[in-house]
C-alpha positions as CSV (number, residue, x, y, z in Angstrom):
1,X,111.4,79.2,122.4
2,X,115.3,78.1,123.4
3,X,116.1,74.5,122.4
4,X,117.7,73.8,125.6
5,X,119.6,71.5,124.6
6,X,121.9,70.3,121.3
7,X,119.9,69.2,119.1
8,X,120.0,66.9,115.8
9,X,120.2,68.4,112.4
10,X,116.8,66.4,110.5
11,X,114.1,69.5,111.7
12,X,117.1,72.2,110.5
13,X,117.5,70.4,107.6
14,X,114.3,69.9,106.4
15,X,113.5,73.4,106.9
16,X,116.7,74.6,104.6
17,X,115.5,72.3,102.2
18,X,111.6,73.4,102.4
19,X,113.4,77.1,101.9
20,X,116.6,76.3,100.3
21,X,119.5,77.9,101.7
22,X,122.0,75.2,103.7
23,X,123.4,75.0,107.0
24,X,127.0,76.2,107.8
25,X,128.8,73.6,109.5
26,X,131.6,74.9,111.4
27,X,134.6,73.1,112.9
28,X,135.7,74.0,116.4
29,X,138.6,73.6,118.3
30,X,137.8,74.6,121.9
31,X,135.8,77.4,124.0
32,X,137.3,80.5,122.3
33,X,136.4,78.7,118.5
34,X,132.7,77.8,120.1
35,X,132.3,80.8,121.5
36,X,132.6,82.7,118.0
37,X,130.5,80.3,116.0
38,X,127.3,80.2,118.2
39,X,127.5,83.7,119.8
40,X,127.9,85.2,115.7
41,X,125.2,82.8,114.7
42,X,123.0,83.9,118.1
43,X,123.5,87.3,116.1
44,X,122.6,86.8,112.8
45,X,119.5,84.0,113.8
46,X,120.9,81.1,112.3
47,X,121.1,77.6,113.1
48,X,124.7,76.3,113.2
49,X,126.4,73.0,113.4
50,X,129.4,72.9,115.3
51,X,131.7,70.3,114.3
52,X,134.3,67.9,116.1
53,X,137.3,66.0,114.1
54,X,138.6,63.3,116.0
55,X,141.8,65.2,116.7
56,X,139.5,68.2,118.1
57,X,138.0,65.4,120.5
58,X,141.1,64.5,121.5
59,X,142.9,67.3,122.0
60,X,139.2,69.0,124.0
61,X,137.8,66.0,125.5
62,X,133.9,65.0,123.8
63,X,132.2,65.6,127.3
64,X,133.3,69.4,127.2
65,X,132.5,70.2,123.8
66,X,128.7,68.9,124.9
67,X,128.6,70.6,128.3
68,X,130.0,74.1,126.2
69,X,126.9,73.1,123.6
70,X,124.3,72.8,126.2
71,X,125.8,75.8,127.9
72,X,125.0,77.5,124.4
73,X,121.6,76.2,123.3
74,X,120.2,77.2,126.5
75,X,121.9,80.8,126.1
76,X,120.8,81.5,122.7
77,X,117.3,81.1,121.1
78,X,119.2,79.5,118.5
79,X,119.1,75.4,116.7
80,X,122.5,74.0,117.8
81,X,124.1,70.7,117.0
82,X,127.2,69.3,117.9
83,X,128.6,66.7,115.1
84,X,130.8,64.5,115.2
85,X,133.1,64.6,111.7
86,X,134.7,61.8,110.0
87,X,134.7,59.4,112.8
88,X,135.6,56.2,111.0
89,X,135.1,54.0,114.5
90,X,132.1,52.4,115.4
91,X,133.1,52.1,118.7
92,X,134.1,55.6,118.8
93,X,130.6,57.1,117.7
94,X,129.1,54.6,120.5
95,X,131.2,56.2,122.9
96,X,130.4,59.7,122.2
97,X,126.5,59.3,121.5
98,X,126.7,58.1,125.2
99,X,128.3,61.4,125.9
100,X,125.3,63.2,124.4
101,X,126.5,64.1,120.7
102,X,123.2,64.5,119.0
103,X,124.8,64.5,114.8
104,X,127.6,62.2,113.7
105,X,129.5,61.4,110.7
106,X,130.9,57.6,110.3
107,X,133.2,57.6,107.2
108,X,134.1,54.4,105.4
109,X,134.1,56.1,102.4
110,X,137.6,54.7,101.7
111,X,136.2,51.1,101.9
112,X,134.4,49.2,98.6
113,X,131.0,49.9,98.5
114,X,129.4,47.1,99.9
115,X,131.6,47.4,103.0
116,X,130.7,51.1,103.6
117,X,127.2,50.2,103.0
118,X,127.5,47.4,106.1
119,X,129.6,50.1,108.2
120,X,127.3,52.7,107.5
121,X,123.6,50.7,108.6
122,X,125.2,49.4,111.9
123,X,125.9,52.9,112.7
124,X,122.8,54.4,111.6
125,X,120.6,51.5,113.3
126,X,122.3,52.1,116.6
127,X,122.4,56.3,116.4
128,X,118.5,56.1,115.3
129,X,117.6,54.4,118.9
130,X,119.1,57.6,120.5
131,X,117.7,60.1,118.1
132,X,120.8,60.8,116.5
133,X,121.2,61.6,112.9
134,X,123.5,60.2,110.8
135,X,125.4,61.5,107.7
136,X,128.0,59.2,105.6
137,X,130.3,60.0,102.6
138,X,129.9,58.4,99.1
139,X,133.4,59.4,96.7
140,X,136.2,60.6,98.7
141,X,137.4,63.8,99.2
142,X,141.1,64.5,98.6
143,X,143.5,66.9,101.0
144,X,144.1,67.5,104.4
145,X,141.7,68.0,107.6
146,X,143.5,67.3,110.8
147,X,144.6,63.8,111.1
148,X,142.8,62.4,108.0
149,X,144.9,62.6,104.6
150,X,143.8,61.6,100.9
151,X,146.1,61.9,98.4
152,X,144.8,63.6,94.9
153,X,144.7,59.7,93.5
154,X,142.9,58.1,96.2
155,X,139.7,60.8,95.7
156,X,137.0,59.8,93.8
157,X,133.7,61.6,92.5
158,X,130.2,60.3,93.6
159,X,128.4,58.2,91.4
160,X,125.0,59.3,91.0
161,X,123.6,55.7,90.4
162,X,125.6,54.4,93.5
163,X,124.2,57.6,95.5
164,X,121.0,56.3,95.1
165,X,121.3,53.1,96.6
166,X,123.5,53.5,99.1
167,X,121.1,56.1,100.8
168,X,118.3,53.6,100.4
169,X,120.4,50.7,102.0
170,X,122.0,52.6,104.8
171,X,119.2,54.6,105.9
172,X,121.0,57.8,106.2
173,X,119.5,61.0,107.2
174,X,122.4,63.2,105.5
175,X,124.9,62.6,102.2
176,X,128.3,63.9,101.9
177,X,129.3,63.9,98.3
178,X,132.7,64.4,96.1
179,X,132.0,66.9,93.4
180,X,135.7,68.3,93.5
181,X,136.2,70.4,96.6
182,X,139.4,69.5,98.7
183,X,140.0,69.3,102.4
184,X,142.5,72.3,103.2
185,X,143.4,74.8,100.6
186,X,143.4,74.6,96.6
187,X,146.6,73.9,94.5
188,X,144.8,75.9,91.6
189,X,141.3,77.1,90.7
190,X,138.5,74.4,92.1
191,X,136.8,72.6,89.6
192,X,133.3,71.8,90.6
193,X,131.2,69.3,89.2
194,X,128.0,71.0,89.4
195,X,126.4,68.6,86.6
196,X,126.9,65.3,88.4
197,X,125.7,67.4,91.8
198,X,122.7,68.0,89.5
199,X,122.3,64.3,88.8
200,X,122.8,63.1,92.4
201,X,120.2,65.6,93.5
202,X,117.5,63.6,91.2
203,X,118.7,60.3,92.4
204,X,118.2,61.4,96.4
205,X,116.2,62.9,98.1
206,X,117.5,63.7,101.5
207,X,119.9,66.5,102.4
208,X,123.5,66.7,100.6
209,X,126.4,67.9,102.0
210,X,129.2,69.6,101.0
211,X,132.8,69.3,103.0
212,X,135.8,70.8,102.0
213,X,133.9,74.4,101.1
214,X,136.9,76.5,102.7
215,X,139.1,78.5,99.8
216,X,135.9,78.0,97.1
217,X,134.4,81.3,95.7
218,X,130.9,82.1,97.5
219,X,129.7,82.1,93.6
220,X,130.4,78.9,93.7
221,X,129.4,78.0,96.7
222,X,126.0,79.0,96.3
223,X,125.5,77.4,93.2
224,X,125.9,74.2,95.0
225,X,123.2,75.2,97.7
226,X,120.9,76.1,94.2
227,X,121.6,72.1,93.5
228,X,120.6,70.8,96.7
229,X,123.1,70.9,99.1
230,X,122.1,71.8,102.7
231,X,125.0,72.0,104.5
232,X,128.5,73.3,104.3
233,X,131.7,72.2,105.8
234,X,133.8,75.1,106.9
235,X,137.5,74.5,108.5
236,X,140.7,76.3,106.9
237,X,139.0,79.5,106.2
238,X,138.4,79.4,110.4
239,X,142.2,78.9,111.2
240,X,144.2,80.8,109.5
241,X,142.7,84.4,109.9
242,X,142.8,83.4,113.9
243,X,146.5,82.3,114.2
244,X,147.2,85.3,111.7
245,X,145.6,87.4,114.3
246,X,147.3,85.8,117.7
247,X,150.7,86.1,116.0
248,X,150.4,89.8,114.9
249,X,149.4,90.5,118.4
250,X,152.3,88.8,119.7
251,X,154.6,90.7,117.1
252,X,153.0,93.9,118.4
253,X,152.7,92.6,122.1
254,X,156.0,90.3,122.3
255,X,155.7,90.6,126.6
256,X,151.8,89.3,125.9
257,X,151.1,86.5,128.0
258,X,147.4,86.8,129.3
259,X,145.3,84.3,127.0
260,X,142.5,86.6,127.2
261,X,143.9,89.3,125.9
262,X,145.8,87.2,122.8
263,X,143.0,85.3,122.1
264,X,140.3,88.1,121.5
265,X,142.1,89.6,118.2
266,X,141.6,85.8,116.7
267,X,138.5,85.3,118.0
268,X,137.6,88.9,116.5
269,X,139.4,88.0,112.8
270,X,137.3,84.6,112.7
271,X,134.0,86.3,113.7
272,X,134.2,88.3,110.5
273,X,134.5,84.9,108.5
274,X,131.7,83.1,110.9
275,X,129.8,86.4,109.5
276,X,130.6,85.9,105.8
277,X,129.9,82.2,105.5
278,X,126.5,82.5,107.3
279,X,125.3,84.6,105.4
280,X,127.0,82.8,102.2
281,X,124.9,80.2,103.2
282,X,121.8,81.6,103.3
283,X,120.9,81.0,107.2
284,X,120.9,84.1,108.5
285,X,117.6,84.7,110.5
286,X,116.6,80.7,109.4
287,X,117.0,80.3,113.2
């Protein structure tokens, strides 16, 4: 039966849990990136998340992205959500609910704990009237995605202890944590924490969330989805095989100038990684 419509991510989360493989989420740019993520996903029967920074809002606009979603759940058979990532306004997530974003992330992760707490449950107790589910970040995550930057000595690991509590005051339906992946691409070898992921996963129960999964071995990757974590954050790995692609075309094509034509070797190269990480993750025909 088609969904319709975007949908939330609690039913496709429960179900990776229940079976334990995780969700790929992927982060999209504008109708060429969609496109590639939900019509690979359509072909490999998995659920996808399609994800939105606030630069990708702003650059695409929040009411296309969800007309292009709804377009797309009610082409494919397929679970789709469209999530907002690392929003850190209130008003912002309001704004884009309204437009009919069905998953969001508020991040205050860079606040105490007590203020993220606060930040986190006004969030959650507005996106729950709307049937919206709600994911937050505990630790912070160093590197670069889009317009957000943490320096290696402003990230912090999750405290399992903390992790606890703060899903039982906010109310959260989903937990990003900091284990040791980066936004962006690795200075050396990632280190993983997979014994405090370990420890988290016996002090919560709802589904964890790993962001900054691009340039990490699928080993280890997997490992992580082993320890409970339900869905993964892909961004770099996306970009840089598509550009690659546009400019060797335009090395090979230097009179190109139809976007139709320069666009399909990128959206070709980033199919192949679309591919790779679904079925990394374990979702192919989860749909």
């Amino acid at each position: 039966m088609s969904k319709k419509n975007i949908v939330n991510t609690i039913d496709m989360f429960r179900k990776a849990q229940q079976e334990e493989y995780a969700i790929p989420a992927f982060n999209i740019h504008n109708l060429e990136t969609f496109q590639v993520v939900v019509d690979t996903a359509a072909e490999l029967n998995s659920p996808v998340i399609l994800a939105s920074t606030p630069g990708t809002i702003s650059y695409s606009g929040g009411d296309y992205l969800v007309s292009i979603g709804n377009a797309a759940a009610k082409r494919y058979e397929i679970p789709i959500a469209l999530h907002l990532d690392h929003f850190e306004s209130f008003e912002e997530i309001k704004k884009y609910i309204e437009f009919g974003f069905k998953s969001v992330m508020i991040d205050a992760s860079h606040h105490p704990f007590e203020e993220n707490v606060k930040i986190v449950k006004e969030v959650v107790d507005y996106a729950h009237e709307y049937g919206v589910s709600v994911e937050a970040e505990l630790g912070r995550l160093g590197g670069v995605e889009d317009d957000l930057v943490v320096d290696e000595k402003d990230a912090k690991f999750t405290n399992p202890e903390q992790a606890g509590k703060f899903v039982e005051l906010t109310g959260i339906d989903s937990l990003a944590v900091a284990i040791g992946t980066a936004h962006g691409l690795y200075k050396g070898e990632p280190k993983i924490d997979f014994d405090r992921l370990d420890e988290i996963r016996s002090m919560v129960s709802i589904p964890l969330v790993l962001h900054g999964a691009s340039d990490i071995p699928d080993t280890m990757v997997k490992r992580t989805i082993e320890l409970g974590i339900c869905k993964v954050n892909i961004a770099t790995d996306l970009k840089i095989p598509f550009s690659n692609a546009v400019k060797q075309y335009f090395t090979e094509n230097p009179d190109a100038n139809d976007p139709r034509k320069y666009m399909t070797p990128g959206k070709e190269a980033m199919k192949k990684v679309v591919e790779e990480k679904i079925l990394m993750c374990g979702s192919n025909g989860k749909a």
